[in-house]
N, C-alpha and C positions, 0 to 999 in steps of 0.2 A: 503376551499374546493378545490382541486384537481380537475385539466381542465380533461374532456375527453379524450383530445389528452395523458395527464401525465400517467391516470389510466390503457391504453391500451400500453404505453411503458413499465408499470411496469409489466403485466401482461407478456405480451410479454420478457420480460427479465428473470421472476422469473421463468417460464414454462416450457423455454426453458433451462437457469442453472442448474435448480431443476429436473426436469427429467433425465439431464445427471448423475447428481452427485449424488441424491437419487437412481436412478437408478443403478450405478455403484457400491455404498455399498451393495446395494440389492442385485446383484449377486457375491460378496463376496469381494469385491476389498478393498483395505484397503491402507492408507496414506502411508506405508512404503514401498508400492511397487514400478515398472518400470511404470506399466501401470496407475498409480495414476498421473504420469506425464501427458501421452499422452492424460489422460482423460479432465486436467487440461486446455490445449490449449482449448478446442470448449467450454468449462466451460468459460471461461474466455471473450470468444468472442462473450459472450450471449446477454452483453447488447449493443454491437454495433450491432450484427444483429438484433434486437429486436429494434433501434434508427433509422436505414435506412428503414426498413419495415414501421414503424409507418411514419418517414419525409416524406420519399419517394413514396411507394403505396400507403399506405394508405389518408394521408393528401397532397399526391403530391405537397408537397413544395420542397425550394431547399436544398441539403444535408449541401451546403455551408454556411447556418444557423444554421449548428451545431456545427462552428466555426474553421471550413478547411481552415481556411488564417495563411499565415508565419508567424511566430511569431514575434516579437518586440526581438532581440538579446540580447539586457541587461537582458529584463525577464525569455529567454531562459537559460541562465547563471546561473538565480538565483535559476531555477528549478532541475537547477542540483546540486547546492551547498550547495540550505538550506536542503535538505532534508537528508544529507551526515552530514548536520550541526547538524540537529536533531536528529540524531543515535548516532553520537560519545557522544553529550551531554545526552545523555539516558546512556550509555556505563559505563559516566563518572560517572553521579549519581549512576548507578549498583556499583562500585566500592565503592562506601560510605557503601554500606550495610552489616550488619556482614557476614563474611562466603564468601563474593565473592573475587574475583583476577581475576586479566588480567593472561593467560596464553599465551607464544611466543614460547617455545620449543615444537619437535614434541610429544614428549610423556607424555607432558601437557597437548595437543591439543586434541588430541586421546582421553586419558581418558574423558578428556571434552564432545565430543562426544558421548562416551558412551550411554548416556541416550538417543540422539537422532536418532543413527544408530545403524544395525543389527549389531549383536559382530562378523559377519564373513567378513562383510565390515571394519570395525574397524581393523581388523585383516591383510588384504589384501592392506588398505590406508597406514598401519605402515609399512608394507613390502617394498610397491612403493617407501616410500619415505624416508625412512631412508639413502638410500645412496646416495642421492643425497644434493646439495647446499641447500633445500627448510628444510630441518630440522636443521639446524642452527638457535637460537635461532633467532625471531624477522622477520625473512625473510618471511613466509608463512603470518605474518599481513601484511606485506609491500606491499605484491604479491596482496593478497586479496582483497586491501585496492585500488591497481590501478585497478583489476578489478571489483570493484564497479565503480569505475570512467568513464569505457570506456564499460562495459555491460548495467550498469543502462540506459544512454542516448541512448544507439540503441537497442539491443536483445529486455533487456527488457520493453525498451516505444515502443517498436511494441507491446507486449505485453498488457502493459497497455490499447493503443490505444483504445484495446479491450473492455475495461471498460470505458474507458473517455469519449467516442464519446455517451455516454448516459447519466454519471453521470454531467461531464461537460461538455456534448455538448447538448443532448435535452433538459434536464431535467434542467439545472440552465437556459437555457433561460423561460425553461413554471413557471419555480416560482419565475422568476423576480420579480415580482410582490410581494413577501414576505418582499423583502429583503433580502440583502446580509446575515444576522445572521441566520433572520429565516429560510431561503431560504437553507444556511447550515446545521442548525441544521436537516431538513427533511431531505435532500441528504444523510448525514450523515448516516442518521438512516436506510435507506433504502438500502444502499452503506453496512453496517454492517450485517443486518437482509439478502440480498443477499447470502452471508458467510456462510449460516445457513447449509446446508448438508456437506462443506465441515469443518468446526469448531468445530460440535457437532462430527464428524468422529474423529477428535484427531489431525488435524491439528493446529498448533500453540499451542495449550493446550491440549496437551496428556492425555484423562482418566479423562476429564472434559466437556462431551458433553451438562452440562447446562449452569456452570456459564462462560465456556471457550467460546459461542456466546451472553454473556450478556459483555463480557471484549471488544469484538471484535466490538459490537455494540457502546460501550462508543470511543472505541478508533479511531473507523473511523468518529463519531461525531466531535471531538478533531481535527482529521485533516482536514475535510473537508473544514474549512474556510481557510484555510493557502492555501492546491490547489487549492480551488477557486481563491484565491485573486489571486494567480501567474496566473490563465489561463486567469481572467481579465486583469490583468493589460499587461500580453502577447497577450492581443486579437486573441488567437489560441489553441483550445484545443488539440493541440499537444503538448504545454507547457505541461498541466496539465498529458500528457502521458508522456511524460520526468520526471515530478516529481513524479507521481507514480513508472513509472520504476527504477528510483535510489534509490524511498524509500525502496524498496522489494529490492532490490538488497545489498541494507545499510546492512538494517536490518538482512541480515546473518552473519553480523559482531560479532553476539551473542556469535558465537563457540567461538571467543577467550576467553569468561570468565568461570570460572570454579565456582560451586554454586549459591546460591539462585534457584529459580524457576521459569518456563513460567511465572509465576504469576507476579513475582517480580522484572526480569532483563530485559534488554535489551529495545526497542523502545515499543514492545506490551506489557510488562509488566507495574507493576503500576510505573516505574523508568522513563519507555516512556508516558505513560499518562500524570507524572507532568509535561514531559518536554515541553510534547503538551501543556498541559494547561497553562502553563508559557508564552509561545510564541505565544499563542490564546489572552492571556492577551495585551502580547506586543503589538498584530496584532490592537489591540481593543483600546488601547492606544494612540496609533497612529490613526489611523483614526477618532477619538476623537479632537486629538491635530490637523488633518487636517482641520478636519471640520472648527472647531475654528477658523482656519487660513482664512477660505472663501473657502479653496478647497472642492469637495463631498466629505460625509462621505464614501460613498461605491463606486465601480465601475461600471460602465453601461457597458453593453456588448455593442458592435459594431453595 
């Protein structure tokens, strides 16, 4: 059963997302546009205002129970590494599947694209950048590849922020009490099912607005324990906005390959699902073999 305090964050989060974003399609906005972006920032920052309201006015506790202390440096580290770890290992698997390829030249790239930009952007990217050093074979993954690096841990875990300070700042302290797995598995679910107007709109799975928030829902399940465990064992869920930040930020690494489908490639696809799952396993494995040793199986929050 789900504490009061939990049901009125969630209320509060879904209300306030869901309005913007179901809103937003309702009056005709659609995922390819400029203004899909702008709509995306107050979207995004739904369950942090929806985590300070509930801590704060509402149950007037303090904010710094949502897990606003410095992080521990080595787990800081690791939230930027593994999540970058999990992408390319997605990346790689894609690559096993028939029909896929790494693409590094410009006009591998471009067509790649295709399917996921207007053909007059397409048109105007190949212009830009044809005459420059960035269409040499291999150089625009290179490029890419350090701006995952140096975007993920700040742009976008402000970003994050927006989301963490509820998924794993309220909400894994009120379901402590499940356990670290089940405690996942819920965040998970709900962390996925949030998704829901922008998903079914044709984000991440274009032209699949059923089964494209049922993928979305498995997939956030899958990761939830892995940023869990980093924001514990970082005792700051600023970690867990750095590992979200670099994981969206990874996860555009997708253009380089050329074939298969949303369904199929890249980190949200079923290529990222095994990979999730693999390393859910590991995660699981480990703290098994911990236990064993006399250490906790899971981690206590602060």
């Amino acid at each position: 059963m789900l504490s009061k305090k939990t049901v009125v964050f969630l209320a509060l989060a879904y209300a306030l997302a869901w309005m913007i974003g179901f809103g937003f399609f309702a009056l005709g906005g659609r995922v390819d546009s400029g203004a899909f972006v702008a709509m995306a920032i107050p979207y995004m920052f739904a369950p942090a205002a929806a985590a300070v309201i509930t801590q704060k006015l509402i149950w007037k506790e303090p904010l710094r129970d949502l897990g606003l202390q410095v992080p521990r440096l080595p787990w800081l580290l690791i939230a930027v590494l593994l999540p970058v770890f999990l992408v390319v290992a997605a990346l790689a698997l894609s690559l096993a599947l028939p029909g896929v390829s790494l693409v590094t030249g410009l006009d591998a790239l471009t067509g790649a694209l295709a399917r996921k930009l207007p053909a007059q952007q397409i048109t105007d990217l190949h212009s830009q950048l044809e005459q420059t050093f960035l269409a040499k074979p291999g150089v625009l993954l290179l490029v890419s590849f350090m701006q995952v690096l140096i975007a993920g841990p700040s742009i976008n875990a402000v970003a994050g922020l927006g989301e963490e300070l509820g998924w794993r700042g309220l909400l894994l302290r009120e379901l402590e009490s499940l356990g670290f797995w089940r405690s996942s598995l819920v965040i998970g679910f709900f962390w996925g099912l949030w998704h829901l107007p922008l998903i079914a709109a044709g984000y991440n799975y274009p032209g699949h607005s059923v089964a494209g928030p049922i993928v979305m829902i498995v997939l956030t399940i899958l990761l939830s324990p892995l940023s869990g465990y980093v924001r514990l064992r970082a005792q700051s869920v600023f970690a867990a906005a750095v590992f979200h930040g670099t994981f969206n930020a990874a996860a555009t690494l997708v253009i380089f390959t050329k074939g298969g489908t949303a369904f199929t490639v890249g980190v949200t696809g079923v290529a990222g699902l095994i990979t999730l799952l693999l390393a859910d396993a590991a995660l699981w494995l480990y703290l098994q073999r911990h236990s064993a040793d006399g250490g906790d199986a899971t981690t206590q929050l602060p």
